[in-house]
C-alpha positions as CSV (number, residue, x, y, z in Angstrom):
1,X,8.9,1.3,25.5
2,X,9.5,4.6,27.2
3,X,8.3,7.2,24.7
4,X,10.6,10.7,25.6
5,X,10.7,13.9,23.1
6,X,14.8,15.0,23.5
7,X,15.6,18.2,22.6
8,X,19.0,17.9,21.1
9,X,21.3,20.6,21.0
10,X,23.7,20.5,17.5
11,X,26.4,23.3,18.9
12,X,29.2,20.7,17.9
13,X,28.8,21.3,14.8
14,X,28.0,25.4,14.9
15,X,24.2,25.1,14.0
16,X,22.5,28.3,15.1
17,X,19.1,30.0,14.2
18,X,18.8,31.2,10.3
19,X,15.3,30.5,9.2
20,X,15.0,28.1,6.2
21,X,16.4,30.9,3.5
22,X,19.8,29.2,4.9
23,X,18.1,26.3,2.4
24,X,19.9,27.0,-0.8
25,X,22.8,26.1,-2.5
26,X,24.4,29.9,-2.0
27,X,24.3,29.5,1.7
28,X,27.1,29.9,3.7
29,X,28.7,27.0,5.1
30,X,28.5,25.4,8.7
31,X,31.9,27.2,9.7
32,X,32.3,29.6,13.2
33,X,29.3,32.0,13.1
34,X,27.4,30.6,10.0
35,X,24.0,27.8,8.7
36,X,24.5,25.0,7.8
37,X,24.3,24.0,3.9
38,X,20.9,22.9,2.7
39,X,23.0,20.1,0.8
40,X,22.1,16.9,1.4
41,X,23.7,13.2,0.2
42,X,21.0,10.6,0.0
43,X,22.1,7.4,-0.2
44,X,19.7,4.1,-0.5
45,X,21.1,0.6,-0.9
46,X,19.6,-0.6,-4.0
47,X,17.4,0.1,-6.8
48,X,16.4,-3.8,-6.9
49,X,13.4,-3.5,-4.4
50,X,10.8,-1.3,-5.1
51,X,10.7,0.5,-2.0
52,X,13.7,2.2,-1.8
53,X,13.0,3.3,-5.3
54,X,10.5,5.0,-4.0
55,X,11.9,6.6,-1.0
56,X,14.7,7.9,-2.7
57,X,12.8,9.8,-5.3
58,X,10.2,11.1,-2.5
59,X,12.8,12.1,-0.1
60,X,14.8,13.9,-3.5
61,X,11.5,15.5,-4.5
62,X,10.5,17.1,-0.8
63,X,14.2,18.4,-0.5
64,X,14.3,20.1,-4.1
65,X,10.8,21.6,-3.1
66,X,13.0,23.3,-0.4
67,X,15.8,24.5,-2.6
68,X,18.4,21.7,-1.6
69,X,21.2,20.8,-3.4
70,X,20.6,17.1,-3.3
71,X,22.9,13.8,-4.5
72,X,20.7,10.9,-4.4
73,X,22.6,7.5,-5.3
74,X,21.5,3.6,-5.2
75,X,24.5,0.9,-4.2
76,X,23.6,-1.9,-6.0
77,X,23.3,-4.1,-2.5
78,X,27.6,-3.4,-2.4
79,X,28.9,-1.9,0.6
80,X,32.2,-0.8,-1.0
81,X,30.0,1.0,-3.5
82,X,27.9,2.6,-0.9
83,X,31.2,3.2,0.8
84,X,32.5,5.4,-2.1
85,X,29.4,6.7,-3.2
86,X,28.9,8.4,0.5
87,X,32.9,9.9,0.2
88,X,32.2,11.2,-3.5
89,X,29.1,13.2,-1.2
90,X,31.3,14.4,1.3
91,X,33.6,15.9,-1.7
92,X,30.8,17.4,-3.0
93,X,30.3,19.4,0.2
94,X,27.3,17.4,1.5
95,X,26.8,18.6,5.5
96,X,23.6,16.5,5.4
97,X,23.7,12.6,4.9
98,X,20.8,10.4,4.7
99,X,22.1,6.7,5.1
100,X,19.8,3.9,4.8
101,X,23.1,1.0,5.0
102,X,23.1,-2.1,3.5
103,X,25.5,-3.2,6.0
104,X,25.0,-1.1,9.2
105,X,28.4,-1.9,10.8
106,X,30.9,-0.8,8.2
107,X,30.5,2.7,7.9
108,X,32.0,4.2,10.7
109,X,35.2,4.9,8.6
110,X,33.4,7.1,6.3
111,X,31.3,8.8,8.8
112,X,34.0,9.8,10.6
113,X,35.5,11.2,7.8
114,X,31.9,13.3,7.3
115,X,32.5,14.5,10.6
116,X,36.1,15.5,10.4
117,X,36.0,17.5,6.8
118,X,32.4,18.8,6.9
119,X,31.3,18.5,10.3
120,X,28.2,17.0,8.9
121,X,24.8,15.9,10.5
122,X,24.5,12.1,10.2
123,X,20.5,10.8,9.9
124,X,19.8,6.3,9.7
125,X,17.1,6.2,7.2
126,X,15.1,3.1,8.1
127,X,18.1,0.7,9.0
128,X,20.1,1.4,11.7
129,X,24.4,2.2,11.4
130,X,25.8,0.7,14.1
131,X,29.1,0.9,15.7
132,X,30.1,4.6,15.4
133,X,29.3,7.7,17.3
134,X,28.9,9.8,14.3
135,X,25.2,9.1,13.6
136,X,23.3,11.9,14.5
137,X,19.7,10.7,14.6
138,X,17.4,7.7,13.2
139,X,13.9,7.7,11.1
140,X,12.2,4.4,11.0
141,X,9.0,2.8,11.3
142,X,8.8,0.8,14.9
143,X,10.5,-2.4,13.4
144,X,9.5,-4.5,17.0
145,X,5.9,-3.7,15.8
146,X,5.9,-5.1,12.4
147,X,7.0,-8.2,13.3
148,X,4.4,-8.0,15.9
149,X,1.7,-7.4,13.9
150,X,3.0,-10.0,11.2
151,X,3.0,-12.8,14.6
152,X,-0.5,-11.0,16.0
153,X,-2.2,-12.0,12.5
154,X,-0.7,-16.0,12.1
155,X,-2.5,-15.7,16.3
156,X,-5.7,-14.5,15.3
157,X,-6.6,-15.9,11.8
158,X,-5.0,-19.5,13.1
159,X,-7.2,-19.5,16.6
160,X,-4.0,-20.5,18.2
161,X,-5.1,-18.0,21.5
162,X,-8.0,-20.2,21.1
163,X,-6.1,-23.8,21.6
164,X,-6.9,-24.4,17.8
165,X,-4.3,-26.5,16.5
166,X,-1.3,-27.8,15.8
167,X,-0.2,-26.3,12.6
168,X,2.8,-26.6,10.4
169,X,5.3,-23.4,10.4
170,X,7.8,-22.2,8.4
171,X,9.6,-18.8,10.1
172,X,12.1,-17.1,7.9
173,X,14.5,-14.2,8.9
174,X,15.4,-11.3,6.8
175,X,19.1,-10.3,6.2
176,X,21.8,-11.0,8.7
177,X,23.7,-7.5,8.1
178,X,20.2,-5.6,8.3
179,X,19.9,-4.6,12.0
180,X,16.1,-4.1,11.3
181,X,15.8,-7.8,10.4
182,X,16.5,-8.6,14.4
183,X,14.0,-6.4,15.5
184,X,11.0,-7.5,12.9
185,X,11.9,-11.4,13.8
186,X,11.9,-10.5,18.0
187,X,8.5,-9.1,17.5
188,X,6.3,-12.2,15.8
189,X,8.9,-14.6,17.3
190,X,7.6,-13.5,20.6
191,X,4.4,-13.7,20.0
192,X,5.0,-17.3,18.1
193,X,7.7,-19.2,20.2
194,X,4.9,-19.7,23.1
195,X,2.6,-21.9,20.5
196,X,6.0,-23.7,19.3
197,X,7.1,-24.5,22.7
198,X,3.5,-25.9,23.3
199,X,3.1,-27.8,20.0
200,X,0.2,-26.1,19.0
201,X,3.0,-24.8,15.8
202,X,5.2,-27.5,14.6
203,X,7.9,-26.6,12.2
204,X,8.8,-30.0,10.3
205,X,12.1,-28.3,9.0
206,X,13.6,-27.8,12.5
207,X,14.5,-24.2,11.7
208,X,12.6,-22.9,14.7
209,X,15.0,-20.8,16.6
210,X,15.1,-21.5,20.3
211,X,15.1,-17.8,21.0
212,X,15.1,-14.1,19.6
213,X,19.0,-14.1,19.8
214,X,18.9,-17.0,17.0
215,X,17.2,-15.3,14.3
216,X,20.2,-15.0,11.9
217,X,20.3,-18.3,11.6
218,X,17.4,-18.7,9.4
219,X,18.1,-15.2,7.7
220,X,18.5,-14.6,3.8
221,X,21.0,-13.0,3.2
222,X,20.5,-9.4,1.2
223,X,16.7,-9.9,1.4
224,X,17.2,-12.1,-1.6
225,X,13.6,-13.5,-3.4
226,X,15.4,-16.4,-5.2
227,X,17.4,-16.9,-1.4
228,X,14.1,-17.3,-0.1
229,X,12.6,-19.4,-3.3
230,X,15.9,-22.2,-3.2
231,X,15.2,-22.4,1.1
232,X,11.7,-23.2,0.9
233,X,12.2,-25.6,-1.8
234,X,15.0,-27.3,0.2
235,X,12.9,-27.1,3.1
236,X,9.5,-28.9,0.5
237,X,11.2,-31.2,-0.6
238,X,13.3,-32.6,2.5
239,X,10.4,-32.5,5.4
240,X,7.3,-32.2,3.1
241,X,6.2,-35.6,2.1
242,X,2.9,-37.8,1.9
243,X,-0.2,-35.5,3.1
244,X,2.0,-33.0,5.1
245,X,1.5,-29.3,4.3
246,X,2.9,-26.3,4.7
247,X,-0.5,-24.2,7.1
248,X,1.9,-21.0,7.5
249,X,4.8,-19.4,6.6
250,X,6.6,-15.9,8.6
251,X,7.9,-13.9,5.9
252,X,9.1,-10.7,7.4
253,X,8.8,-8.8,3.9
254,X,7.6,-9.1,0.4
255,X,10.8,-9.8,-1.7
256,X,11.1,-12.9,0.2
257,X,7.5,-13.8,0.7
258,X,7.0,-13.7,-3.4
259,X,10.4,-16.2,-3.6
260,X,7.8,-18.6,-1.1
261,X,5.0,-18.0,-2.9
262,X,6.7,-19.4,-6.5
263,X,8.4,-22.4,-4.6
264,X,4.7,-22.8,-3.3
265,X,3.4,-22.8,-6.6
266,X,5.7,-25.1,-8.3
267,X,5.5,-27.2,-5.2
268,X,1.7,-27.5,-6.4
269,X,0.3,-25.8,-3.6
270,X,-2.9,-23.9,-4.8
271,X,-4.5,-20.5,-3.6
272,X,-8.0,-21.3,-2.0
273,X,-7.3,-24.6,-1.6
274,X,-4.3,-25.9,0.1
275,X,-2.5,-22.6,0.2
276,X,-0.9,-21.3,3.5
277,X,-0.9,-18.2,5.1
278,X,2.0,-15.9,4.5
279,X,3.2,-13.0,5.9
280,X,4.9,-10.1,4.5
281,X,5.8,-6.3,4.3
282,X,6.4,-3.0,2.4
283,X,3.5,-3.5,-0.1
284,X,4.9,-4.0,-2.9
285,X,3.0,-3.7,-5.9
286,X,3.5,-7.5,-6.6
287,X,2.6,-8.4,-3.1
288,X,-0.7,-6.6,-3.1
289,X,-1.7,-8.2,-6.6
290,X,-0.1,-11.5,-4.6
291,X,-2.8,-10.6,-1.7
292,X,-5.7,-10.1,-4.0
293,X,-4.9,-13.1,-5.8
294,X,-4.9,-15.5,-2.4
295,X,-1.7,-16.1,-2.8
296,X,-0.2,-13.6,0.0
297,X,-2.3,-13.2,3.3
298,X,-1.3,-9.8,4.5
299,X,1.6,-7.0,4.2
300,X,2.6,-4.7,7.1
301,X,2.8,-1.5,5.2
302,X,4.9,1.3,6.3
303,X,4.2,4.7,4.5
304,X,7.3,5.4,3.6
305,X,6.0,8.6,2.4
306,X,5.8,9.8,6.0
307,X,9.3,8.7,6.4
308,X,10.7,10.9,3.9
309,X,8.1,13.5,4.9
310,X,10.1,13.4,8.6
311,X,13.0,12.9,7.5
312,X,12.8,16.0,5.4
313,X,11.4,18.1,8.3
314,X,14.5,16.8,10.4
315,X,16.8,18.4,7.8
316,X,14.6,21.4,7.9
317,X,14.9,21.9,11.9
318,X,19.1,21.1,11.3
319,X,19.3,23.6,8.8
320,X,16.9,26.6,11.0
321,X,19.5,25.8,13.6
322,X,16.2,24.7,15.6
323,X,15.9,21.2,18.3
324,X,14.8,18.1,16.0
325,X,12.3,16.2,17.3
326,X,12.0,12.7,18.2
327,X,9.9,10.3,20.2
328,X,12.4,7.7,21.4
329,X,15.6,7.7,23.0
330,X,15.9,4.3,24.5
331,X,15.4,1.7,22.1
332,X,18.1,2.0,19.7
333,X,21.3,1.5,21.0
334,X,23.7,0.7,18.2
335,X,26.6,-0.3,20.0
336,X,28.2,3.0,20.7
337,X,25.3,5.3,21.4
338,X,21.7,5.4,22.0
339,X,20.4,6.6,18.8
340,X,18.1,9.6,19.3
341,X,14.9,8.1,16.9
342,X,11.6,8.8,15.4
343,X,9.1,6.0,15.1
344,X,6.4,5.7,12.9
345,X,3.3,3.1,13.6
346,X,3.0,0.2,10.9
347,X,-0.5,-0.9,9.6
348,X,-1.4,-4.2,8.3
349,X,-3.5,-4.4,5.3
350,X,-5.2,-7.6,3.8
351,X,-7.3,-8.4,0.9
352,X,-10.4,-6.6,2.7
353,X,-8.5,-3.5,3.3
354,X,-6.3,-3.0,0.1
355,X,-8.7,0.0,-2.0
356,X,-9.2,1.5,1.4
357,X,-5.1,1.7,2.5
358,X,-3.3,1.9,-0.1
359,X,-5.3,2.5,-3.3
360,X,-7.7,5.3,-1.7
361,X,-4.6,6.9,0.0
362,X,-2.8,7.3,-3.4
363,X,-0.1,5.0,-2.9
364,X,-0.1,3.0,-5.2
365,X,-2.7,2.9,-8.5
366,X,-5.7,0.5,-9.0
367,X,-4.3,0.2,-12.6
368,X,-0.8,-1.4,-11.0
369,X,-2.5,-4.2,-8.7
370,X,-5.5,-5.0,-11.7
371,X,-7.8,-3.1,-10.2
């Protein structure tokens, strides 16, 4: 990956240099010869995983710190609520928006309409928008390297650079309309596929895509836990029989890896005995108690704190009229445009690593995990 910091110049849309005081609700609007509005819409998918709880109450927090005017609002996992939600924004003069989609393809209506009425700066929070031109910039963790790390751990802790094996796989997908989900799949896939092709991983249910391209079709669909739960009890049940057991499951995040983890369970598979290794992401507070517990392997965590904290100093460049910065402007092409992008570095934390990472580093408590 070619790393390049673009300076970016916002004329289009009349940004020029007014120092943050421009940050309040009283400041003049983004018209011929003024700053831009330090108001901001926010808008997260859903309220239903923990994480975007969080980053929606951070992000609020550091921009009302500011001075911002700030509308933050959770979809419910419904596009066409997300859809009006974003419009009822732009009504209420937002000439910031902070979109993570739940679908990234279906909002280039809407942002258009951001554009046209308020000439407003358009930031991806996390997921991607594809197919429109009117997305401005992208925050995100580097997606290819989560998966990476999640296919770099199954290598090492199964000796599989070693010749050690073969062992029985499982490899799940996250959510077909979640451009992320692509990227964290390519990343362990190519680190896995190599050891599939070779036998040294088997996958007894067949669902082992033949390449990166192929990923949606074992994807669950809205990052669903009980999605996740029903397919690995299909997959038990139809291709598990006699002695053969499950040695490791991909699970590119936690909501689906604790769906795996109860079909394990009921399935009769025991932590420290027979349990596989499972992958997963976002450390969720269940996950981590999950990982102390033996019955999760690892999480890739992404400190989504430092999301919101560069996502806030992106607003805070826009709204000085100053260049934003970013540290890649290759990888993200969403169909229409090479998303300008700023990539934060994942870290994988396991049972041995947990007090250090996350509890240490205050996020999360040792009270929340049973620590």
């Amino acid at each position: 990956m070619s790393i390049t910091k673009k300076v970016l110049a916002l004329g289009a849309v009349g940004l020029m240099a007014a120092g943050l005081a421009a940050c309040s609700s009283e400041a003049e609007g983004s018209t011929e010869g003024g700053a831009v509005d330090c108001n901001v819409g926010i808008s997260m998918p859903t309220r239903s995983l923990e994480r975007w709880i969080n980053d929606g109450e951070h992000l609020e927090k550091l921009l009302k710190d500011e001075g911002c005017t700030v509308d933050l609002q959770y979809a419910d996992n419904k596009t066409n609520k997300q859809i009006s939600q974003i419009q009822n924004q732009i009504a209420g003069g937002a000439k910031i928006l902070v979109v993570a989609p739940i679908d990234g393809e279906v909002l280039s209506p809407v942002l258009s309409e951001a554009k046209k009425t308020q000439d407003a700066v358009v930031i991806s929070y996390d997921r991607l928008i594809n197919g429109t031109e009117d997305v401005d910039y992208y925050a995100t963790f580097d997606n290819y390297r989560v998966g990476q790390l999640q296919g770099e751990f199954i290598e090492e802790q199964l000796g599989l650079a070693d010749g050690e094996g073969p062992f029985n796989l499982e490899p799940f997908a996250g959510s077909p309309d979640d451009n992320n989900a692509k990227f964290f799949f390519s990343g362990a896939w190519d680190v896995l596929l190599p050891y599939v092709e070779n036998g040294q991983l088997e996958v007894p249910s067949g669902k082992a895509p033949k390449s990166n391209d192929d990923w949606a079709s074992i994807g669950i669909q809205g990052w669903a836990s009980d999605k996740a739960q029903a397919e690995m009890d299909n997959r038990l049940t139809s291709f598990y029989t006699g002695d053969e057991k499950v040695d490791v499951v991909l699970s590119p995040n936690d909501s689906l890896a604790i769906g795996i983890e109860a079909s394990l369970k009921s399935a009769g598979y025991t932590p420290g005995e027979d349990y596989p290794l499972i992958t997963g992401q976002d450390a969720d507070k269940a996950n981590v108690k999950a990982i102390l517990d033996d019955e999760q392997s690892m999480t890739v965590w992404k400190d989504t704190r430092q999301l919101g904290d560069t996502v806030r100093d992106m607003i805070m460049a826009i709204i000085a009229g100053d260049e934003v910065e970013v540290n890649d402007t290759e990888t993200y092409d969403n169909g229409k445009k090479v998303v300008p992008s700023y990539l934060l570095e994942p870290q994988v934390v396991t049972k041995e690593n947990v007090q250090e990472k996350l509890i240490d580093s205050g996020f999360i408590d040792a009270s929340d995990v049973g620590l």
